[in-house]
N, C-alpha and C positions, 0 to 999 in steps of 0.2 A: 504494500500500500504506500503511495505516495503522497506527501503532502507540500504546500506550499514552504517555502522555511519563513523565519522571521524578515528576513529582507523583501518579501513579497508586499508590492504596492497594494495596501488594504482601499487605496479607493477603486482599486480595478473588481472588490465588490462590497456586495452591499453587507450590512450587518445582519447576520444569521443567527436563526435558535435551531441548537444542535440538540440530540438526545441520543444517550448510551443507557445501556441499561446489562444488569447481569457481567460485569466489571470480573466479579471473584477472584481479587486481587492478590490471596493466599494464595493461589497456584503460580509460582516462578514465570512461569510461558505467559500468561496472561499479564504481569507486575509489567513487562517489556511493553508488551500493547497500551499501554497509557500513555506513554509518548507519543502514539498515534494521535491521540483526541489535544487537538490545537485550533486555535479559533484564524481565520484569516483576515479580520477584521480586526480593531480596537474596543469596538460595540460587541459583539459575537458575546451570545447567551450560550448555557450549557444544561442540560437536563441530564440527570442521573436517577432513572427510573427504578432501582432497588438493585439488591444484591450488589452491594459494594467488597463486603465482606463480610466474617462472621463477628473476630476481636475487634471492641472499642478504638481502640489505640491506630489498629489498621485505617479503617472506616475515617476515622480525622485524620489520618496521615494523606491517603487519596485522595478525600476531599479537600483540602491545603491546598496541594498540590493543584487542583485543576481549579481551582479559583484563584490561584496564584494566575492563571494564562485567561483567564477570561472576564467580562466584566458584572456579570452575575452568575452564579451556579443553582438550580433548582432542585433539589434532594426530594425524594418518597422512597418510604420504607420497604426493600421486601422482606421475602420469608427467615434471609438469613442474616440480616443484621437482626433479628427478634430471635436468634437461638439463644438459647441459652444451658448455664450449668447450676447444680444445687449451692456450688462456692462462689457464683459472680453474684456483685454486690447489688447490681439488679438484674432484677427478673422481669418474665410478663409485662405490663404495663409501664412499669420501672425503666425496664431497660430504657422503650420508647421515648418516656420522657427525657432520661438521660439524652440519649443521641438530640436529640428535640436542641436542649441546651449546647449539646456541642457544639452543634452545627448554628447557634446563635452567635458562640464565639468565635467562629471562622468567618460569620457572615456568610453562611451558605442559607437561602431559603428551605424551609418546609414545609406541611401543611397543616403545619399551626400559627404560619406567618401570613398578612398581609397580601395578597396576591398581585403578583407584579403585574403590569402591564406591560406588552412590547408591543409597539405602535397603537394600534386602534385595538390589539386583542387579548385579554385578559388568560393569563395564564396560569392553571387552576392545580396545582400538588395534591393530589387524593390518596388517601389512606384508608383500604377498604376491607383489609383481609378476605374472609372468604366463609362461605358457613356451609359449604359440603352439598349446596344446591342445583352444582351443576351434575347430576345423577338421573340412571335412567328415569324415566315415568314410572309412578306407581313404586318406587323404592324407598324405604325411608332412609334416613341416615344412617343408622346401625347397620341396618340389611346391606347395603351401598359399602360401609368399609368394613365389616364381615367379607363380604365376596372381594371385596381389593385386596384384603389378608389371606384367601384364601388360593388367590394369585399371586401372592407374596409384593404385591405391592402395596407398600405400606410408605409414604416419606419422612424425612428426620424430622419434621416438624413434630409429628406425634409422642417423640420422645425430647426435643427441644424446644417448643413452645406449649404446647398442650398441655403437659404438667403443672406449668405455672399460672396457668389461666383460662377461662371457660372460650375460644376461638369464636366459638358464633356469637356467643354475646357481645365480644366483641368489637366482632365485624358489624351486628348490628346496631351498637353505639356509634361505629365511625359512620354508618351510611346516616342515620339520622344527624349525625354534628355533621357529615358535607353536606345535606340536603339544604338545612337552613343557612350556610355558609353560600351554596349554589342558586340559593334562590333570591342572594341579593347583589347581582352578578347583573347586571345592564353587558349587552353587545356581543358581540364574539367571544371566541374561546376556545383555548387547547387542553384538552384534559386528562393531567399524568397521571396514570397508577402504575402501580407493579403488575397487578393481576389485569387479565383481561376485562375488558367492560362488559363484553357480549358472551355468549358460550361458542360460534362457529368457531374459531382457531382452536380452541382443543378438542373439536372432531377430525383435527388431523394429525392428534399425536398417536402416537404407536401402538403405547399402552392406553387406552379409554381410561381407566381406570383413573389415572394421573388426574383428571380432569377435578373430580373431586375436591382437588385442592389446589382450585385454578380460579375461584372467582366466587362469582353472586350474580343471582338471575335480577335481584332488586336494583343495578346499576344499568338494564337493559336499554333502558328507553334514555337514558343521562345524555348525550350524544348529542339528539335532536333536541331532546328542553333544555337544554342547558348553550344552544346553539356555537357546537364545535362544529371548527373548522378543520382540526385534525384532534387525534386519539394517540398517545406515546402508550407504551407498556411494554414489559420485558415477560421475565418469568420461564416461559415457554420453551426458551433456546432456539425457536425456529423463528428466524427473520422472516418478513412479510411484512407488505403492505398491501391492502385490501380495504375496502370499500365495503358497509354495511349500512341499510339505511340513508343511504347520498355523505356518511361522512368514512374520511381516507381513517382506518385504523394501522399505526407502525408498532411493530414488533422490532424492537431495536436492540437485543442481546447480542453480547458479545458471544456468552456462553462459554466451553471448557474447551482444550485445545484441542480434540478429538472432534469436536463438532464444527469450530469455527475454520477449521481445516479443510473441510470440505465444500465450504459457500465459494459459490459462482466468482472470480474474478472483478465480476463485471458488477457486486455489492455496494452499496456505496456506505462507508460507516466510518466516524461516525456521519447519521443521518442528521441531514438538513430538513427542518417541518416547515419552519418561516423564514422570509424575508423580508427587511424594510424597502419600500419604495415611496420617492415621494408622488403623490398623488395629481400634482400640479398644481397644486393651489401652495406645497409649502407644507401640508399637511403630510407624516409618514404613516402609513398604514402597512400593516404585514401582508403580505399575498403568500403563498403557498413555493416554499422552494425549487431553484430550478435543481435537477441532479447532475450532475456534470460529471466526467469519466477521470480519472486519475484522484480520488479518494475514494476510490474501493479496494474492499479487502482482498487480499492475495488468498 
């Protein structure tokens, strides 16, 4: 993957919101890919859609680092900055807050901050966990991870988040604190989460099962009422952009190096979601990124 270097004429483009997601900066192969993620602009936004990593100390070491090169950075949580052990000094909701504070000290956003605006369009950080809904029809919850254990798949969360806190509950405290957070949101809008918003992208993962603890069917409709103009989310490990409902959803993971080894050349990451343009009156408003060939991933 190539990128511009620092000596690159930033007015030959415009100022860009970029989005990574699924970093997992514990693994050696992946710590080197962060050098990739560099803004070409002065202006240049950054989105880090979860899974930074799993230890505190990493997770603010990263995020330093990539708001050191740019001129805001956007944080939401995923699954594994929320593990944890019976000896770390927070757990469950703890931990959360904890990072919450970190990332006030670096001046990174979260989505318990303020939400920024880039250009004309409001940039929305969601934190929504998950409550096991995305499951066949007619199964209930139990029955749903009985049969995923019965297929042995089971993920770490159930032994690193679960234990310290009820998960659906919640996910259903965070959907009610964004709802009224979302419902005083005037104009456009991009909206982060780690977890998918819809359920189609994980009917295309391998194991179905996975899916389980992939989202909430209660974020369906967020998209169109809450009028986005793009959707970020990691999680999943399979890159995609797609289109649900008339709005682009991006699948922006880096993922582990077994998997990111095999994406298309022709990837572009990190992804661009927006760009400023001025409108001609003087006014900047975001429009929809171009993608251009030489920052895709090898």
């Amino acid at each position: 993957m190539t990128h511009p270097d620092a000596s690159s004429d930033p007015v030959a483009f415009p100022p860009t919101l970029w989005a990574v997601a699924d970093l997992h900066a514990a693994v050696r192969a992946n710590r080197k890919r962060l050098a990739e993620i560099t803004p070409r602009h002065p202006d240049d936004w950054l989105i880090v859609a979860g899974d930074v990593a799993e230890r505190t100390d990493l997770i603010a070491s990263v995020l330093s680092e990539l708001r050191s090169r740019f001129s805001q950075v956007i944080w939401v949580p995923g699954n594994h900055e929320l593990f944890c052990r019976s000896t770390d000094s927070h757990v469950g909701r703890a931990k959360y807050d904890s990072l919450v504070q970190l990332c006030r000290e670096i001046d990174v956003l979260t989505p318990e901050d303020s939400f920024p605006v880039f250009g004309d369009t409001t940039i929305v950080p969601l934190f929504t966990l998950y409550d096991y809904s995305f499951r066949p029809a007619g199964m209930g919850v139990e029955e749903a991870l009985d049969a995923a254990a019965q297929k042995n798949v089971v993920l770490a969360d159930e032994i690193a988040i679960a234990p310290f806190t009820d998960i659906r509950a919640w996910c259903w405290d965070r959907l009610a604190y964004s709802i009224t957070r979302l419902s005083r949101v005037n104009g456009p809008t991009v909206l982060i989460n780690h977890w998918p918003l819809v359920q189609e992208p994980t009917l295309r993962l391998g194991l179905p099962e996975i899916a389980l603890w992939c989202g909430t069917r209660h974020t369906r409709h967020w998209p169109r009422r809450y009028h986005a103009k793009a959707v970020v989310y990691g999680h999943l490990h399979m890159p995609d952009e797609s289109e649900f409902d008339g709005v682009v959803h991006h699948e922006v993971s880096l993922g582990y190096p077994r998997e990111w080894t095999r994406y298309d050349e022709d990837r572009v990451w990190p992804c661009p979601i927006l760009e400023l343009a001025d409108d001609g009156t003087g006014t900047m408003t975001a429009r929809t990124a171009r993608r251009q060939r030489g920052r895709g991933m090898p």
